[in-house]
DSSP file (Angstrom, degrees, kcal/mol; ACC not computed):
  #  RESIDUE AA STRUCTURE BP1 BP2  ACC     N-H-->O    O-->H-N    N-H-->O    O-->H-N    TCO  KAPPA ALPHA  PHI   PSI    X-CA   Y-CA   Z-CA
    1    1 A X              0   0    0      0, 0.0     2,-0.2     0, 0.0     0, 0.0   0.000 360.0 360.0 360.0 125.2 -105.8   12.7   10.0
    2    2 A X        -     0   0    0      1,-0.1     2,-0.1     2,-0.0   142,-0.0  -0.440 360.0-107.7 -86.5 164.0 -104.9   13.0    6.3
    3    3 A X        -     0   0    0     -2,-0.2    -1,-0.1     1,-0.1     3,-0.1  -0.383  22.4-158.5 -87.3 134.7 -106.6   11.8    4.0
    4    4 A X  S    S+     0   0    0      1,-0.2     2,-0.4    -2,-0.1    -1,-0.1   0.489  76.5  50.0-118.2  13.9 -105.1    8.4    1.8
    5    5 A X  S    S-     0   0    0    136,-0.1     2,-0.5    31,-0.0    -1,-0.2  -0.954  72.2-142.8-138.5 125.3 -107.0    8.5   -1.5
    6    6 A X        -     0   0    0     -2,-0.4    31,-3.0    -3,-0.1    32,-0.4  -0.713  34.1-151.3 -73.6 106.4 -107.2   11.5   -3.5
    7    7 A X  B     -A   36   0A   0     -2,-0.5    30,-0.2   134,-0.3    29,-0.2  -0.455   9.6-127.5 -92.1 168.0 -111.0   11.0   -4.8
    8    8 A X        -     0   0    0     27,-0.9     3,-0.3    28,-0.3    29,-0.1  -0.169  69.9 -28.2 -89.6-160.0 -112.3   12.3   -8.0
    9    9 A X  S    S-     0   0    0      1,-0.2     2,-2.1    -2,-0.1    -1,-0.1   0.621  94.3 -69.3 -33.9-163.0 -115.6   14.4   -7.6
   10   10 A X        -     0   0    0     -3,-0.1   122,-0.3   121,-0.0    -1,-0.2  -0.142  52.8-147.1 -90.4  59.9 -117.5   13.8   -5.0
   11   11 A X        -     0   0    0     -2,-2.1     2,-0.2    -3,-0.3     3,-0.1   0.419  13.0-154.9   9.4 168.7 -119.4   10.1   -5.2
   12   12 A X    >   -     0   0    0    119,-0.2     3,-3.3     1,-0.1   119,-0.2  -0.449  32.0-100.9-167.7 129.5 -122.7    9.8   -3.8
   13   13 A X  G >  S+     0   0    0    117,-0.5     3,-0.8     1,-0.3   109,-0.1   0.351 116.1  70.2 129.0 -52.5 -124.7    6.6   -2.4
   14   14 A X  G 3  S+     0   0    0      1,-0.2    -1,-0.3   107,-0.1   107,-0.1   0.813  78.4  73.9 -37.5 -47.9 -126.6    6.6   -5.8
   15   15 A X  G <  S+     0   0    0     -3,-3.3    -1,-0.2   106,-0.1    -2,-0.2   0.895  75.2  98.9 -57.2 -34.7 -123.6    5.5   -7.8
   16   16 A X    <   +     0   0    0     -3,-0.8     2,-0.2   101,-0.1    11,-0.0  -0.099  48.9 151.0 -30.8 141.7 -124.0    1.9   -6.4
   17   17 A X    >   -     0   0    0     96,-0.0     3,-4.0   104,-0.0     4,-0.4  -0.831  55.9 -89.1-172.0-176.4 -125.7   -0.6   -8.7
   18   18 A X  T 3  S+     0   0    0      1,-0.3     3,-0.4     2,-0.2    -2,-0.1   0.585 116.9  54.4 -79.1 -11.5 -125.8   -4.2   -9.6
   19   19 A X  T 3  S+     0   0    0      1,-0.2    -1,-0.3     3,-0.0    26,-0.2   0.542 103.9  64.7 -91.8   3.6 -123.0   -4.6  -12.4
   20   20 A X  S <  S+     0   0    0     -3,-4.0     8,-2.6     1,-0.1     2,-1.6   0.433  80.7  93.1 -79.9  -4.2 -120.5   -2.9   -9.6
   21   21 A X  E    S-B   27   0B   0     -3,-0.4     4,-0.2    -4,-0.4     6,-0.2  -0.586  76.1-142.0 -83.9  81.5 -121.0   -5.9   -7.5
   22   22 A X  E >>  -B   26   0B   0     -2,-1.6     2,-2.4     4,-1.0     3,-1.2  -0.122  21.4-115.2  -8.2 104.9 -118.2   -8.5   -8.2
   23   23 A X  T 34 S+     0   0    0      1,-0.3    51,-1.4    49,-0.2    -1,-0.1   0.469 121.0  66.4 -62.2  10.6 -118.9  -12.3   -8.2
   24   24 A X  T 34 S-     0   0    0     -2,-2.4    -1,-0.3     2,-0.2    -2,-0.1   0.207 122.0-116.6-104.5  28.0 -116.7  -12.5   -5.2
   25   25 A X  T <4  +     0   0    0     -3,-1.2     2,-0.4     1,-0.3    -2,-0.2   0.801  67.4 148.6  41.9  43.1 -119.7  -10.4   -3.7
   26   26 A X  E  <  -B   22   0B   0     -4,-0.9    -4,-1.0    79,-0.0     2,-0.9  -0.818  55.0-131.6-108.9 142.4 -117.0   -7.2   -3.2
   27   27 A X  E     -B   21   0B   0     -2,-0.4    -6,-0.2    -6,-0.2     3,-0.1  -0.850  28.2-172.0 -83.1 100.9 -119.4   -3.6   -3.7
   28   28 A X  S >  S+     0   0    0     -8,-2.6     3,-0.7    -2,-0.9     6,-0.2   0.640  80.6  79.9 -79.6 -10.2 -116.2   -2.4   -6.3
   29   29 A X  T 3  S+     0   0    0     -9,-0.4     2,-2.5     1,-0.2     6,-0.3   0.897  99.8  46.6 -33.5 -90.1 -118.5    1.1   -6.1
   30   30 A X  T 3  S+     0   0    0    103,-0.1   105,-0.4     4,-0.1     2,-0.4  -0.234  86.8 102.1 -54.4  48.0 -116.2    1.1   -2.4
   31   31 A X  S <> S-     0   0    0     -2,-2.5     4,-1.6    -3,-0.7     3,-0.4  -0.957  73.9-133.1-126.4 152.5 -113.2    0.3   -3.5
   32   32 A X  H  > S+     0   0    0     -2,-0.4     4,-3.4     2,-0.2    -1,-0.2   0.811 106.4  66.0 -56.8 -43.2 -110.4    3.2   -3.9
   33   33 A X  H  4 S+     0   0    0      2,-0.2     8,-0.9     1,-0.2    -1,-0.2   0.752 107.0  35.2 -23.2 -52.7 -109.6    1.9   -6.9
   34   34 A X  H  4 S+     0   0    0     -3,-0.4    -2,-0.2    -5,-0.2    -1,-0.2   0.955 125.5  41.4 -87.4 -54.9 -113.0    2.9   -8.4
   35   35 A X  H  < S+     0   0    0     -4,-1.6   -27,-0.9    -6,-0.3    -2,-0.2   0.995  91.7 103.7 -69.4 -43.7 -113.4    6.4   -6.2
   36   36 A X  B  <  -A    7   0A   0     -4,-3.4   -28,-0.3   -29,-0.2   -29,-0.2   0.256  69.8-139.1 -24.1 157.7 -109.6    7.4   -6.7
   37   37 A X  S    S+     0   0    0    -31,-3.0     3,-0.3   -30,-0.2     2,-0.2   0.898  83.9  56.5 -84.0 -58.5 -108.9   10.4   -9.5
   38   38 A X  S    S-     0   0    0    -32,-0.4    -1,-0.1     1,-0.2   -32,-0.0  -0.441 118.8  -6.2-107.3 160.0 -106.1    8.8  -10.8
   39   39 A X  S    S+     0   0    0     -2,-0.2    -1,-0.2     1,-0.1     2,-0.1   0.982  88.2 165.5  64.8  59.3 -105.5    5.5  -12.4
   40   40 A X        -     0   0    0     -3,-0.3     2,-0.3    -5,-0.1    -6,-0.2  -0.508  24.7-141.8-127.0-162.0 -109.2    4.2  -11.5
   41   41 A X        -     0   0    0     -8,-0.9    10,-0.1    -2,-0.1     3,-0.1  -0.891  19.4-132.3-157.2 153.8 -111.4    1.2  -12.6
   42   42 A X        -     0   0    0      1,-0.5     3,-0.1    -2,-0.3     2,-0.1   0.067  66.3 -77.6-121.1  12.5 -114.7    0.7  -13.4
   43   43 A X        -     0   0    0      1,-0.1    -1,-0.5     2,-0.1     3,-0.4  -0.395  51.7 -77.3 109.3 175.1 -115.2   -2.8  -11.2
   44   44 A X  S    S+     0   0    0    -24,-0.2    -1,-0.1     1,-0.2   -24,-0.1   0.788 127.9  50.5 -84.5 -37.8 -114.4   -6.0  -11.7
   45   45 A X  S    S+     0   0    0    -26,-0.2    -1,-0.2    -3,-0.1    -2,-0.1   0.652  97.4  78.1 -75.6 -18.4 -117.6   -6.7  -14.5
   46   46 A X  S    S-     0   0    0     -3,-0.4    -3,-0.1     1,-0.1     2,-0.0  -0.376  99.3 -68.4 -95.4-173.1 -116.7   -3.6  -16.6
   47   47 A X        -     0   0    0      1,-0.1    -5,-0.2    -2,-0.1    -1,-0.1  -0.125  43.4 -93.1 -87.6 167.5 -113.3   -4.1  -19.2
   48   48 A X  S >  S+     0   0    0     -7,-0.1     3,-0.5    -4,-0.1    -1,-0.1   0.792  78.5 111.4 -15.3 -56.5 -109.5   -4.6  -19.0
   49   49 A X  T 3  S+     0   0    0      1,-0.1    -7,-0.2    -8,-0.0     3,-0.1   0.095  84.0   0.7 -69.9 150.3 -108.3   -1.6  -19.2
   50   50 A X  T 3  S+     0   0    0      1,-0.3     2,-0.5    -9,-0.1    -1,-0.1   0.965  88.7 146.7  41.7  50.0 -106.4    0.1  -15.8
   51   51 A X    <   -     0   0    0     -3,-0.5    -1,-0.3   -10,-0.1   -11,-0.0  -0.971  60.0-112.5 -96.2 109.7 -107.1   -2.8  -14.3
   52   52 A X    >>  -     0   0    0     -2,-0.5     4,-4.6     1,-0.1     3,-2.9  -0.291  24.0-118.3 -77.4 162.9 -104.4   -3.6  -11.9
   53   53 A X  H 3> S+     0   0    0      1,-0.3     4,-2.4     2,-0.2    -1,-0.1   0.837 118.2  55.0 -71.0 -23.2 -102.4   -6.6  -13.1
   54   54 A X  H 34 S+     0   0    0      2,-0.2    -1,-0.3     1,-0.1    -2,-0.1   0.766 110.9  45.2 -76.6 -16.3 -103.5   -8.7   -9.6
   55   55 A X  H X4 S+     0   0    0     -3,-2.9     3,-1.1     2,-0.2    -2,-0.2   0.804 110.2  58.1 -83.7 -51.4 -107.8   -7.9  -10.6
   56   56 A X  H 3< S+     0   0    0     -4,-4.6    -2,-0.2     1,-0.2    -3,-0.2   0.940 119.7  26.0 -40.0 -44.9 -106.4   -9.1  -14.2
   57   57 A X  T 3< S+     0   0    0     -4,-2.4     2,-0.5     4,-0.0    -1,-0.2   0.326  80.1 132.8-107.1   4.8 -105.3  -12.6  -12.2
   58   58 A X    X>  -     0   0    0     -3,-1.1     4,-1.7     1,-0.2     3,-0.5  -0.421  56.9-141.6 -75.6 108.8 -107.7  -12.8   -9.4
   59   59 A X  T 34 S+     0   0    0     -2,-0.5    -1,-0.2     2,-0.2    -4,-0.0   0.642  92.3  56.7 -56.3  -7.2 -108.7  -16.5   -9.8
   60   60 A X  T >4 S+     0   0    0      1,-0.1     3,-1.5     2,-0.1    -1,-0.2   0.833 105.1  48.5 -84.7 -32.6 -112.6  -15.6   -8.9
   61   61 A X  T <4 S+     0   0    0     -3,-0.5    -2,-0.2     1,-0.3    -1,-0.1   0.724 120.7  36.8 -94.7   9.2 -113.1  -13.3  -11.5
   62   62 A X  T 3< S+     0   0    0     -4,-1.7    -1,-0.3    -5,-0.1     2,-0.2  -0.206  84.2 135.6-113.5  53.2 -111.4  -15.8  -14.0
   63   63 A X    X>  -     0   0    0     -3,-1.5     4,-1.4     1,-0.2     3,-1.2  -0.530  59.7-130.2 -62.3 143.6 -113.1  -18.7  -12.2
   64   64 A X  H 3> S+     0   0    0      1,-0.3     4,-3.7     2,-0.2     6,-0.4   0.986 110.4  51.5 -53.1 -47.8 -114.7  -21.1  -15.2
   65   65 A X  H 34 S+     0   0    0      1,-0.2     6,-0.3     2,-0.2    -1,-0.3   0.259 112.4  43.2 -74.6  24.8 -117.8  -21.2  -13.8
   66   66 A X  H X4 S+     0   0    0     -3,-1.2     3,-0.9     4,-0.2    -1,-0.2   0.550 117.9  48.7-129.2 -55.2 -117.9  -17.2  -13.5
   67   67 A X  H 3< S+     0   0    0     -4,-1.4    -2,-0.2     1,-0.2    -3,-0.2   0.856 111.3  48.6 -93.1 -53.4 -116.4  -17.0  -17.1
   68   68 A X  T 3< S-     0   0    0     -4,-3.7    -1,-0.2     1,-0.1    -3,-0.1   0.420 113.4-114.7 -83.5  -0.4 -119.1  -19.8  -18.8
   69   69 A X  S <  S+     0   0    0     -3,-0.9    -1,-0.1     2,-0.3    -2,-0.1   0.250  75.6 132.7  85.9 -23.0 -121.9  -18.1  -17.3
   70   70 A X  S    S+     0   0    0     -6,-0.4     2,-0.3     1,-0.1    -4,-0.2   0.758  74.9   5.4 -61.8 -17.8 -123.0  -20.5  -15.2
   71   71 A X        -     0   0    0     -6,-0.3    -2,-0.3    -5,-0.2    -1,-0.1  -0.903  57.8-146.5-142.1 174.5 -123.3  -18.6  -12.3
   72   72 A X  S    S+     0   0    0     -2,-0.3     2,-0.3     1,-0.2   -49,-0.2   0.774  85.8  28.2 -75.9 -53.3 -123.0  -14.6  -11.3
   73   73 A X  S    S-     0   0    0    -49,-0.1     2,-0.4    32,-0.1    -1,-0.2  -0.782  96.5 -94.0-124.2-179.7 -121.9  -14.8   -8.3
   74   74 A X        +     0   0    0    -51,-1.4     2,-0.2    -2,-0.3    -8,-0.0  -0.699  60.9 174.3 -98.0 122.3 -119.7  -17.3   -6.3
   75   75 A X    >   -     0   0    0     -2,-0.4     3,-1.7     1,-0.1     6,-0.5  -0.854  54.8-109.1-140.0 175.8 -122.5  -19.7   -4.5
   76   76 A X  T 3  S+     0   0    0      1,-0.3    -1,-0.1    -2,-0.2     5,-0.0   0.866 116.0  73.6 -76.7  -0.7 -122.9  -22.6   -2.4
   77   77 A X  T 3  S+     0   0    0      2,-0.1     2,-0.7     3,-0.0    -1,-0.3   0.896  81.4  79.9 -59.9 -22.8 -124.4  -24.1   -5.8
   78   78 A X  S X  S-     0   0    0     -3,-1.7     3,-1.1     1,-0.1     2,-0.8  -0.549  86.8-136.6 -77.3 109.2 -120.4  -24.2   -7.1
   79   79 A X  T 3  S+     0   0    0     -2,-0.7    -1,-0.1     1,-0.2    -3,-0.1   0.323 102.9  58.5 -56.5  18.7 -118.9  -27.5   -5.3
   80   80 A X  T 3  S+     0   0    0     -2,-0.8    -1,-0.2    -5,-0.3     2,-0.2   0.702  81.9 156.6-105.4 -42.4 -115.7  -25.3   -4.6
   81   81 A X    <   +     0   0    0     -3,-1.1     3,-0.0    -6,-0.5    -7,-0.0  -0.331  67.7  25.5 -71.0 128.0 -117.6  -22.7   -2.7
   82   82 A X  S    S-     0   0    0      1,-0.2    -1,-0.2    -2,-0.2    -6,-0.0   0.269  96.3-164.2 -80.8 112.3 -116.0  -20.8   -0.5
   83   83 A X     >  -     0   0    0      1,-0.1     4,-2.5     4,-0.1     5,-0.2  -0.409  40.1-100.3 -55.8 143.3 -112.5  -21.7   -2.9
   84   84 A X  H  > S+     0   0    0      2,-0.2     4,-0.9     3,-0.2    -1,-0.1   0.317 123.3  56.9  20.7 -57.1 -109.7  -20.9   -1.1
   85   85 A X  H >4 S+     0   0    0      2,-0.2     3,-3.1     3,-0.1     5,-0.2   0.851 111.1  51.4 -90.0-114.4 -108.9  -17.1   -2.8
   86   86 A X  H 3> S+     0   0    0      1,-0.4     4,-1.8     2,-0.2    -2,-0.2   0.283 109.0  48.8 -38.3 -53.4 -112.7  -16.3   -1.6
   87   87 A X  H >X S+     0   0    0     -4,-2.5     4,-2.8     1,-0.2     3,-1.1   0.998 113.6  49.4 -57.6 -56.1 -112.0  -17.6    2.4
   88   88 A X  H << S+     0   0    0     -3,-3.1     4,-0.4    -4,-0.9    -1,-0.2   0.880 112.7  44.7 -59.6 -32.4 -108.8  -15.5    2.4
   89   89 A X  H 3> S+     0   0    0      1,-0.3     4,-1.7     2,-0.2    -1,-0.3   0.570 114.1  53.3 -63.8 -26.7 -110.5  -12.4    1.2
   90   90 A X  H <X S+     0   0    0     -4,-1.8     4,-3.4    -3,-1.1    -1,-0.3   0.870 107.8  41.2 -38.4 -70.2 -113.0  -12.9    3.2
   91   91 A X  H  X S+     0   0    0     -4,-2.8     4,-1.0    -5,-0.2    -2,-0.2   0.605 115.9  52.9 -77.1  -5.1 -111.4  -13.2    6.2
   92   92 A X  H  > S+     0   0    0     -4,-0.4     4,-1.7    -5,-0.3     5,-0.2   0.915 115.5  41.7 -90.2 -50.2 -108.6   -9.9    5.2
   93   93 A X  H  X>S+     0   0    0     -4,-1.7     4,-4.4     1,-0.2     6,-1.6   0.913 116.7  56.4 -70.0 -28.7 -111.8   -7.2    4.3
   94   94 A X  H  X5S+     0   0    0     -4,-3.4     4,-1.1     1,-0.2     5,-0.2   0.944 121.4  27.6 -50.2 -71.7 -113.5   -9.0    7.8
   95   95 A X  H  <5S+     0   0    0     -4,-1.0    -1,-0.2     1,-0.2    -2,-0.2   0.551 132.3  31.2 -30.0 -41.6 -110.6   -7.9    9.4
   96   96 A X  H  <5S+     0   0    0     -4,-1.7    -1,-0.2    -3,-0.2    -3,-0.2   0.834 129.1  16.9 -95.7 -41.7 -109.2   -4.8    7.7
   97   97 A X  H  <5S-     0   0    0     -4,-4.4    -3,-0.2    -5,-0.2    -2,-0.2  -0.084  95.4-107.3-152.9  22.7 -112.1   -3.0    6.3
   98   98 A X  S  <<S+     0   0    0     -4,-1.1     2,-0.2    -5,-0.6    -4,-0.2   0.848  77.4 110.8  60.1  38.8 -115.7   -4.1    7.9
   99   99 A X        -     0   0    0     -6,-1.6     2,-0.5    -5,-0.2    -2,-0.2  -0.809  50.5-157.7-157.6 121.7 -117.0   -5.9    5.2
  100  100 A X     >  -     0   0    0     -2,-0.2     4,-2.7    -7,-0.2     3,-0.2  -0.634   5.7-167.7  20.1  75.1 -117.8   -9.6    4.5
  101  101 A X  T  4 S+     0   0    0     -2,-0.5     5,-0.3     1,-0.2    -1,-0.1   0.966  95.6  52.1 -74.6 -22.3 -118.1  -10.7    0.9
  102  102 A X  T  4 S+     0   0    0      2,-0.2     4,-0.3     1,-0.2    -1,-0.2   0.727 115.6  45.2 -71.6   4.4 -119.8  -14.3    2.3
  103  103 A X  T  > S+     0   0    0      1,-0.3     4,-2.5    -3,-0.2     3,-0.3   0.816 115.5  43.4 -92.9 -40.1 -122.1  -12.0    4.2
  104  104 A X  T  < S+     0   0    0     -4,-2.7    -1,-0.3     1,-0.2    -2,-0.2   0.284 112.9  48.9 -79.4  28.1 -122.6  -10.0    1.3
  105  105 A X  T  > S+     0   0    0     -3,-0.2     4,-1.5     3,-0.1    -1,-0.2   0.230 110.4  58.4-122.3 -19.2 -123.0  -13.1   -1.2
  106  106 A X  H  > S+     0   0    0     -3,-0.3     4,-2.0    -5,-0.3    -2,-0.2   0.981 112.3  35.6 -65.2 -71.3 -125.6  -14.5    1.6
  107  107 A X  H  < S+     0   0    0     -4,-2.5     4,-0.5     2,-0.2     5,-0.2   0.372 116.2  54.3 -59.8  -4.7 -127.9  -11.4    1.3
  108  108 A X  H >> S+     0   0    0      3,-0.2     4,-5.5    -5,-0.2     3,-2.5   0.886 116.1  44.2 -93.5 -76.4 -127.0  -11.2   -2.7
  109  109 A X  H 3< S+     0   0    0     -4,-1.5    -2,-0.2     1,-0.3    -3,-0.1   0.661 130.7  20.6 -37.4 -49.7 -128.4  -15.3   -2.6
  110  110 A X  T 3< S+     0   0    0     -4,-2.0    -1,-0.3     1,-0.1    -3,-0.2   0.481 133.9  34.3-116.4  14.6 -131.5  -14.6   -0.4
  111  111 A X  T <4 S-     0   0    0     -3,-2.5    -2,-0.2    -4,-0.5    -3,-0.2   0.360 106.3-114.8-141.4 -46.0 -132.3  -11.1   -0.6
  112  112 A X    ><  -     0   0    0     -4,-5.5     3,-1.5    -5,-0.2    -2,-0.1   0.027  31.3 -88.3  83.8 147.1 -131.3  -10.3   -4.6
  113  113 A X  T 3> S+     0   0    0      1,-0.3     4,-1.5     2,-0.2     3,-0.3   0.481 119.9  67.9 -72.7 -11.2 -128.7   -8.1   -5.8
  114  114 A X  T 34 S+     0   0    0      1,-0.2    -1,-0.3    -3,-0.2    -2,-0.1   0.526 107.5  37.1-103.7  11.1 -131.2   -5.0   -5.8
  115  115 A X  T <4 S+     0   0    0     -3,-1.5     4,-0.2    -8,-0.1    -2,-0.2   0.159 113.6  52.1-128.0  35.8 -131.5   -4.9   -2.2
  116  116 A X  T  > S+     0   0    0     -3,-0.3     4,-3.4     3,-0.1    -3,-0.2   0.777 110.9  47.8 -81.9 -60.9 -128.1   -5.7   -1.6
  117  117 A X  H  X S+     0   0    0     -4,-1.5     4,-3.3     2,-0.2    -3,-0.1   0.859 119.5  45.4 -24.2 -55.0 -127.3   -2.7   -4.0
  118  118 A X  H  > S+     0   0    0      1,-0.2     4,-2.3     2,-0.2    -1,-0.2   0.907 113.9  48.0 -43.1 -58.3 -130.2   -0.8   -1.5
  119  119 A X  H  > S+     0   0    0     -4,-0.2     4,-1.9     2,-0.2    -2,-0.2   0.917 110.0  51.7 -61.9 -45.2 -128.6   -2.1    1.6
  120  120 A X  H  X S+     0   0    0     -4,-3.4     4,-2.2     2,-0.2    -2,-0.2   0.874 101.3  62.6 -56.6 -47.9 -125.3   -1.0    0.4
  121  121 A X  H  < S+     0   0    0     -4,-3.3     3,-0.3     2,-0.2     4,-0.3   0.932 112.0  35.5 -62.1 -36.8 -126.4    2.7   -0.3
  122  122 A X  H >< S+     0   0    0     -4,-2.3     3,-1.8     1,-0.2    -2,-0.2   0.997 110.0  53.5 -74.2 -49.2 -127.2    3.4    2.9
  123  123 A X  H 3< S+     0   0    0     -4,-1.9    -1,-0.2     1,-0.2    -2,-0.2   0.703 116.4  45.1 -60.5  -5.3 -124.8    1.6    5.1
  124  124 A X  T 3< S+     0   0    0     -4,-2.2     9,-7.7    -3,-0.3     2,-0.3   0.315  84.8 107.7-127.7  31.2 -121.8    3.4    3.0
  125  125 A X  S <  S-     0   0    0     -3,-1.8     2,-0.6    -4,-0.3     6,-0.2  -0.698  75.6-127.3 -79.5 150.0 -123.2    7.3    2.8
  126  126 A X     >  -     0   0    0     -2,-0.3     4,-1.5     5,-0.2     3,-0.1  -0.855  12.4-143.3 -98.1 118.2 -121.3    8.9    4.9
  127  127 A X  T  4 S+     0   0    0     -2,-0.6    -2,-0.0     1,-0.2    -1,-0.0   0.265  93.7  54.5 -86.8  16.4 -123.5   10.9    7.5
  128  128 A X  T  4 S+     0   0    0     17,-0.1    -1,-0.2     3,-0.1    -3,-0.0   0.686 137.4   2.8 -93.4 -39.3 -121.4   14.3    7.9
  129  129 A X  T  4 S-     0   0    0     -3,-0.1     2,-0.4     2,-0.1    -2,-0.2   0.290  90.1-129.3-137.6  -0.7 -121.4   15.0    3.9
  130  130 A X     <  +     0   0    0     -4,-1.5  -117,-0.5     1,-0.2     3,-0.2   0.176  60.1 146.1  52.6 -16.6 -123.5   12.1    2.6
  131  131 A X        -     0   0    0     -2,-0.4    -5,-0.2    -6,-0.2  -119,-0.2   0.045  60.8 -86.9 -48.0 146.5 -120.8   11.5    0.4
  132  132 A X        -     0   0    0   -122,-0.3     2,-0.4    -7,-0.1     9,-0.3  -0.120  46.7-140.0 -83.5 158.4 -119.8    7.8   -0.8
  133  133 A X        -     0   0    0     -9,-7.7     2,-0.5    -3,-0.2  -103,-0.1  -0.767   6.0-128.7-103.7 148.2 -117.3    6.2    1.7
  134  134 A X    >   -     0   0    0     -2,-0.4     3,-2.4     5,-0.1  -102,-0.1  -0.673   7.4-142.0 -68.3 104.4 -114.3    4.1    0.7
  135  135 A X  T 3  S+     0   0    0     -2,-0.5    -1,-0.1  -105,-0.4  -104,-0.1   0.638 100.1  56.6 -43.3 -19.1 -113.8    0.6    2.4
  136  136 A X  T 3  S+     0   0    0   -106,-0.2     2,-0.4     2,-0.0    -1,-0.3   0.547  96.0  64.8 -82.3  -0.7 -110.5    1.1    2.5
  137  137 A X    <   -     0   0    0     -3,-2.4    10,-0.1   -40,-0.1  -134,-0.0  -0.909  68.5-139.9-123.0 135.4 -110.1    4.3    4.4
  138  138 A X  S    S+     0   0    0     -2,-0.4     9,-1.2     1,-0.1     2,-0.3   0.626  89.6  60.7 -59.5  -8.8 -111.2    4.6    8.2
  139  139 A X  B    S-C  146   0C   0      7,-0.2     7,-0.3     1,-0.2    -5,-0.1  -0.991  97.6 -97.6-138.0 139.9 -112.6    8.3    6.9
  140  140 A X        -     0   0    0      5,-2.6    -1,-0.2    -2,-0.3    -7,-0.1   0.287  35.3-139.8 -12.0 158.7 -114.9    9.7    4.6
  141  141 A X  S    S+     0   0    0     -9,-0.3  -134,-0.3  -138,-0.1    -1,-0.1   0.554  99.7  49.9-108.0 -25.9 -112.5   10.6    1.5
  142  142 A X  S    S-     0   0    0      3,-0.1    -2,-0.1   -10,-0.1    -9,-0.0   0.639 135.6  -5.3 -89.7 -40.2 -114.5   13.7    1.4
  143  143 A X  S    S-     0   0    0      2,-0.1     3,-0.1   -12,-0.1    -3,-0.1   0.423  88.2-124.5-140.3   6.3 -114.6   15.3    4.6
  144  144 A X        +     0   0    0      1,-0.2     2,-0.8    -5,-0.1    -3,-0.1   0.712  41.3 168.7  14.0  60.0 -112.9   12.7    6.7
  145  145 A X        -     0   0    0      1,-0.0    -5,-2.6    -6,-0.0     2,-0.5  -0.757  38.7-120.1 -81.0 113.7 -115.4   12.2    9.0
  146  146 A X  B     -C  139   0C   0     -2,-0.8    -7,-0.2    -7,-0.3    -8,-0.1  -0.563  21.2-131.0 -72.7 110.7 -114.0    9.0   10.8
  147  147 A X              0   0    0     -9,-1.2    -1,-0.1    -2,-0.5   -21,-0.0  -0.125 360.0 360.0 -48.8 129.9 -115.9    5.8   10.9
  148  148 A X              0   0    0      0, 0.0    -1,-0.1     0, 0.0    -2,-0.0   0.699 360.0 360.0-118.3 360.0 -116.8    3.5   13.9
């Protein structure tokens, strides 16, 4: 099966940490965007640039209450929560790509974001190469050892 991101060096489980987590609770360590070589992004919390133009407009990460400080992440303290944007995104990575941001926004909320960060390095090492795996791909980017 070939491979559908062309990664830069090889990632590793390590790279995870708590300013890659997105307030829509997406790990943006996984994202192709961030492992890809070319054109990549440094998560949703780092700055503008080669930021595609639809992370620029994503109404969570210019929520007000995300923007003012008032919270970190999107919680049931926000009288919005889950907005709209957050249910559908939800319900595409459930679907598409095995991953939950209200599950992960649960465990952020009752666990803390440094053993979400924890939880996260291990469930997305790859066990043929250890290398980190992308949420978007059904195989390792690295050795394309296929997930089940």
């Amino acid at each position: 099966m070939p491979l559908r991101v062309e990664p830069r060096e090889k990632l590793l489980p390590d790279v995870l940490a708590p300013e890659l987590i997105a307030p829509c609770g997406m790990d943006c360590g996984l994202c192709m965007v961030f492992v890809r070589d070319k054109n990549g992004c440094l998560g949703c919390r780092a700055g503008d640039e080669g930021k595609a133009k639809s992370c620029l407009a994503c109404s969570i990460r210019n929520c007000e209450v995300i923007r003012s400080g008032g919270a970190t992440f999107c919680s049931g303290e926000c009288e919005r929560f889950p907005c709209p944007r957050l249910k559908r995104l939800d319900t595409r990575y459930r679907q598409k790509y095995r991953m939950s941001m209200l599950e992960n926004l649960q465990v952020i909320q009752d666990e803390g974001v440094d053993a979400f960060v924890a939880s996260e390095r291990e469930r997305w090492a790859c066990p043929e190469c250890g290398g980190l795996q992308c949420v978007h791909t059904p195989e390792c980017v690295y050795c394309g050892h296929v997930w089940t």
